[in-house]
C-alpha positions in Angstrom: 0.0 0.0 0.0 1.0 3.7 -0.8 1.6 5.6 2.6 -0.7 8.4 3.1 -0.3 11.2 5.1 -2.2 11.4 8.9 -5.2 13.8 7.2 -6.5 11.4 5.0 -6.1 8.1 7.3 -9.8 6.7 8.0 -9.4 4.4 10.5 -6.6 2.2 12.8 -7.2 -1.0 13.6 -6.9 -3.1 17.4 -5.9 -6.3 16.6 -7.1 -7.2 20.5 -5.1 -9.9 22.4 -6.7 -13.0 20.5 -7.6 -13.4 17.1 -9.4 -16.8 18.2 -13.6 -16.2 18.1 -14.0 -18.5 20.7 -12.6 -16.9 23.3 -13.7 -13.6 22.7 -16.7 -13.8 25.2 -14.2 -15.0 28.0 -11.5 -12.1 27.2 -15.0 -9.9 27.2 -16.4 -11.3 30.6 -12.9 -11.4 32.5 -12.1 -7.8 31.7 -15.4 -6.6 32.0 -15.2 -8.0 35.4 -12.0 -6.7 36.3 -13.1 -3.8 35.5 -16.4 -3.3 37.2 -13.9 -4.2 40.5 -11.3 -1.4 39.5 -14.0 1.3 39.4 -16.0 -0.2 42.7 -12.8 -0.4 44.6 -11.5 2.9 43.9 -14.4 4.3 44.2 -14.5 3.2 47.6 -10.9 4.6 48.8 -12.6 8.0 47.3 -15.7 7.8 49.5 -13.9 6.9 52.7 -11.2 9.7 52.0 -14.3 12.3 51.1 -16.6 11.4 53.9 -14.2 10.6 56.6 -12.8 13.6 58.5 -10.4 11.6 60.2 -8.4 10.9 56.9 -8.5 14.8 55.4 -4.9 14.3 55.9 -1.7 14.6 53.5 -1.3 10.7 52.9 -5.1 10.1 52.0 -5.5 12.9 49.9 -2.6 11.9 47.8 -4.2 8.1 48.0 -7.5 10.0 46.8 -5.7 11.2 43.8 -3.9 7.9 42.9 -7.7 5.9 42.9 -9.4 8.9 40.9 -6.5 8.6 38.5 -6.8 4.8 37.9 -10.4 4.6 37.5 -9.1 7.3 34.4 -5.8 4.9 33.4 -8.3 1.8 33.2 -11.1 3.7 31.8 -9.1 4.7 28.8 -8.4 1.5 27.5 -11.3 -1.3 28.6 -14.6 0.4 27.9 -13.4 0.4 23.6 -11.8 -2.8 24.1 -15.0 -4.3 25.4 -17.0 -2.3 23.2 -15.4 -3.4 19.8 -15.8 -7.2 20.8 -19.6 -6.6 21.6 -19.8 -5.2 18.1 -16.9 -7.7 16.8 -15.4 -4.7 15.8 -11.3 -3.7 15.3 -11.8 -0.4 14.5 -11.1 2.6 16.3 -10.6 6.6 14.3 -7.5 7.9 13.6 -8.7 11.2 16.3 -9.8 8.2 18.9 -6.4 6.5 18.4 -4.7 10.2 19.3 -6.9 11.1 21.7 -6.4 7.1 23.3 -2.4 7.7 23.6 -2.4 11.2 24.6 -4.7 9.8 28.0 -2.8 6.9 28.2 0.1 8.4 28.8 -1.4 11.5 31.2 -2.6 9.0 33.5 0.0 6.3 33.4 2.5 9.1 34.3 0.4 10.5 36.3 0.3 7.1 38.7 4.0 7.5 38.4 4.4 11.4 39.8 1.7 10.4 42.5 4.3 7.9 44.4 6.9 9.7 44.4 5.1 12.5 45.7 3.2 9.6 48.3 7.4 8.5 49.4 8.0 11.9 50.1 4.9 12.1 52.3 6.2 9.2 54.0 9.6 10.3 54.2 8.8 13.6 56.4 6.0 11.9 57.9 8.7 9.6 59.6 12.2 11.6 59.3 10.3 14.8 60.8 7.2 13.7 62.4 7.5 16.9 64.5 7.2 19.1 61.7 4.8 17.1 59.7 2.0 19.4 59.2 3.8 22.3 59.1 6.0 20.8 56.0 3.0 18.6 54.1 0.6 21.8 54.5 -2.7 21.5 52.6 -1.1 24.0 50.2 2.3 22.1 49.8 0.1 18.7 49.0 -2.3 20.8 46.4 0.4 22.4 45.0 2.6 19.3 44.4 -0.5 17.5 42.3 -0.9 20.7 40.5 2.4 20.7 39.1 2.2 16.8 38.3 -0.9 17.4 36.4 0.6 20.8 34.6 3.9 18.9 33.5 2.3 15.8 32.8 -0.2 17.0 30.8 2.0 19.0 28.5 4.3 16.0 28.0 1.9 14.1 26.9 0.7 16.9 24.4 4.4 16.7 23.0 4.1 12.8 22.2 0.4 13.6 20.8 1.7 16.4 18.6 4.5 15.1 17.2 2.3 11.7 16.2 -0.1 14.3 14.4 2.7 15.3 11.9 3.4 11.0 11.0 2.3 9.9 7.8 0.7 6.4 8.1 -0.9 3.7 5.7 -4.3 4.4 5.4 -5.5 1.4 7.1 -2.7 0.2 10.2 -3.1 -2.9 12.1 -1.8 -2.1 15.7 -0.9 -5.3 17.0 -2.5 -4.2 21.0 -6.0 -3.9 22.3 -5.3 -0.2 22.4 -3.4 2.8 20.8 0.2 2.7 22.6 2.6 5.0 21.8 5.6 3.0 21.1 3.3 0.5 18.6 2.0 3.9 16.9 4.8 5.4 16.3 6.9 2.4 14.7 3.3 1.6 12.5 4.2 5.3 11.0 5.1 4.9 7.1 7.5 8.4 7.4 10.5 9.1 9.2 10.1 8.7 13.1 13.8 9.0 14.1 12.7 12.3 16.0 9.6 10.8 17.8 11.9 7.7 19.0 14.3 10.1 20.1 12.0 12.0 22.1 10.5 8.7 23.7 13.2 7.4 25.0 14.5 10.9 26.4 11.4 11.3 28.2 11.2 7.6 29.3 14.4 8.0 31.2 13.6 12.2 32.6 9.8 11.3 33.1 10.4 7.4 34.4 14.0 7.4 35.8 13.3 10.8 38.0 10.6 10.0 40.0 11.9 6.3 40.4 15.1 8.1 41.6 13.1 10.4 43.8 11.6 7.0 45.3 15.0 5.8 45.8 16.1 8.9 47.8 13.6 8.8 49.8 13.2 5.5 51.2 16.9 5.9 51.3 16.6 8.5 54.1 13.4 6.6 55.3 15.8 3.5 56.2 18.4 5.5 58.1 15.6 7.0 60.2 14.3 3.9 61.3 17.7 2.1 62.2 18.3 4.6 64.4 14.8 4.1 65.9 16.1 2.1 69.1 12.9 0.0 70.0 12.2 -2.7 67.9 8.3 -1.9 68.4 8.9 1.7 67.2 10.8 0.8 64.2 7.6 -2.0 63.3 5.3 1.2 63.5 7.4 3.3 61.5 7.7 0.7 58.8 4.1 -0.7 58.9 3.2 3.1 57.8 5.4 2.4 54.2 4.2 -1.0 53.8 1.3 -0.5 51.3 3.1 2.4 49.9 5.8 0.0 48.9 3.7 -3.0 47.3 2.1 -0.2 45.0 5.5 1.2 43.9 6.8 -2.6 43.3 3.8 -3.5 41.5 3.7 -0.7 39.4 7.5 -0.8 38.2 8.2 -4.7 38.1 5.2 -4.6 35.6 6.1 -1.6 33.7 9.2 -3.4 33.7 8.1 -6.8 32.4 6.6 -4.3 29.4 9.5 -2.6 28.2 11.5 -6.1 28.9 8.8 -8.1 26.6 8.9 -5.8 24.0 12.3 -5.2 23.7 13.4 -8.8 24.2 11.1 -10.6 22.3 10.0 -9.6 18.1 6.1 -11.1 18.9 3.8 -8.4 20.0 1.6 -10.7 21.9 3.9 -11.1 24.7 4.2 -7.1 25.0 0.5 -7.5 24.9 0.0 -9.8 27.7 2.4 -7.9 30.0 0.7 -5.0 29.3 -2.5 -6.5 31.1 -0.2 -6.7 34.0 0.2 -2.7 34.0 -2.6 -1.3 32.7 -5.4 -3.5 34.1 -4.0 -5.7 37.1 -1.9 -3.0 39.0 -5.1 -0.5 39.1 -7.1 -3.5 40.2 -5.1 -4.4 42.8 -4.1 -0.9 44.4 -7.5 -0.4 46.7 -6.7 -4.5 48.0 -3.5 -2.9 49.4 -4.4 0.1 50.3 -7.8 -0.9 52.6 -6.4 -4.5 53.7 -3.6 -3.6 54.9 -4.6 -0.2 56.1 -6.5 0.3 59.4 -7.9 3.9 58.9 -9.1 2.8 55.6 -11.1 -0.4 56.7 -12.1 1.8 59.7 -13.7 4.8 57.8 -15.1 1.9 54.8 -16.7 0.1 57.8 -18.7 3.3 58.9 -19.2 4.2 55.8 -21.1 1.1 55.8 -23.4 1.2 59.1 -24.2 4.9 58.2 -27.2 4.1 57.4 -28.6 1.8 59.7 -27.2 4.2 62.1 -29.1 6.9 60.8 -32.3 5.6 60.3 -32.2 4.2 64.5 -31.9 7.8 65.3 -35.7 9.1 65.9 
């Protein structure tokens, strides 16, 4: 096929993760599932946080922002997955497949910022629990999402720009059950040795600083607690970091296992399968962590809960 520049390109196509009918209506039911229990469980950590005085605090509201943002990071993938194997379906518009990456990577980064920002909460929280409120002030905390969602949003408006002036075939296959960037951009029938440069500057500044900023400060969170003399002090101190770390291991072993699998291997599907891992499982697993192993949480769910019984006992 003749290449055709991006203003006259009709349509992309999702190749999905199968190309086997039969187990389209499992693929449909297990992701449909898992992501009715993203949405319900993040939703959740959002009510308690809202409706709880007791966590209007630094930590929560950071942990509110991390749930809103993956009911957005699931929710810009699943709902036209599901929807183009109701209507057996590949396609999606060239505008959708823009718009796709350009939230894809706002809210993947996003997730990203929002630890960091939740190990430095934890950092002054127990290297300068004296000065705690004075340093995390409701200001501080606002501020610091602010400026996540600022840069964030106008890296990801670089990446969506610089796709916009790619040529592509008029019909591309894209190997993925939805528009990544990396797949796009190597799909693109002109030269793309700027856009790859780009990407892999920004995956090392955008990925590699706030990893590094996790680093640092669980660095200075270790040296604190060792010279915590009681052994009962230094389990509270750490049991505060606990969930905190499980999110920030789940989220870069997979996004790991993606950017291993699709540099290591020259099949797609096995980039595809570990990108289930990051896009769907991590989000889904996030609230688990978060209320099971968090007492305030369970706490403020469970009165959530007997509300209102409670309510209507009162005459």
């Amino acid at each position: 096929m003749e290449p055709s520049n991006n203003t006259q390109i009709s349509q992309f196509l999702l190749l999905g993760l199968s190309k086997e009918a039969e187990i389209q209506s499992f693929i449909c039911g297990l992701f449909l599932s898992m992501y009715l229990i993203t949405v319900f469980g993040n939703l959740l950590i959002i009510l308690a946080v809202s409706l709880d005085s007791h966590l209007h605090t630094p930590m929560y509201f950071f942990l509110f922002n991390l749930s809103f943002v993956d009911i957005c990071f699931t929710s810009t993938t699943i709902p036209k997955m599901l929807w183009n194997i109701q209507t057996q379906s590949q396609v999606i518009t060239y505008e959708g497949c823009i718009t796709q990456m350009y939230f894809y990577i706002l809210f993947a980064e996003l997730d990203d910022f929002l630890l960091t920002v939740m190990a430095y909460d934890r950092y002054v929280a127990i290297c300068h629990p004296l000065h705690y409120m004075v340093i995390m002030s409701p200001q501080l905390c606002v501020l610091l999402v602010l400026i996540s969602w600022v840069l964030i949003a106008l890296h990801s408006l670089l990446h969506s720009l610089m796709v916009l002036q790619l040529s592509f075939y008029p019909v591309v296959q894209i190997p993925h059950f939805f528009c990544e960037l990396t797949q796009g951009v190597q799909l693109a029938s002109s030269d793309n040795f700027l856009n790859n440069i780009v990407m892999y500057f920004s995956a090392v500044l955008m990925g590699g600083g706030p990893f590094a900023g996790i680093l640092y400060s669980y660095s200075k969170i270790v040296s604190c607690i060792c010279k915590i003399t009681s052994a009962q002090g230094k389990y509270k101190a750490f049991s505060t970091c606990v969930s905190h770390l499980l999110v920030v291991s789940l989220f870069y072993f997979t996004a790991l296992g993606v950017y291993l699998s699709s540099g290591a291997t020259h099949t797609p599907h096995s980039s595809t399968i570990a990108s289930v891992m990051y896009t769907v499982v991590t989000p889904l697993l996030n609230p688990f962590i978060y209320s099971l192993r968090n007492e305030d949480i369970k706490g403020a769910l469970k009165r959530f809960y007997f509300m209102p019984s409670l309510k209507d006992q009162i005459p």
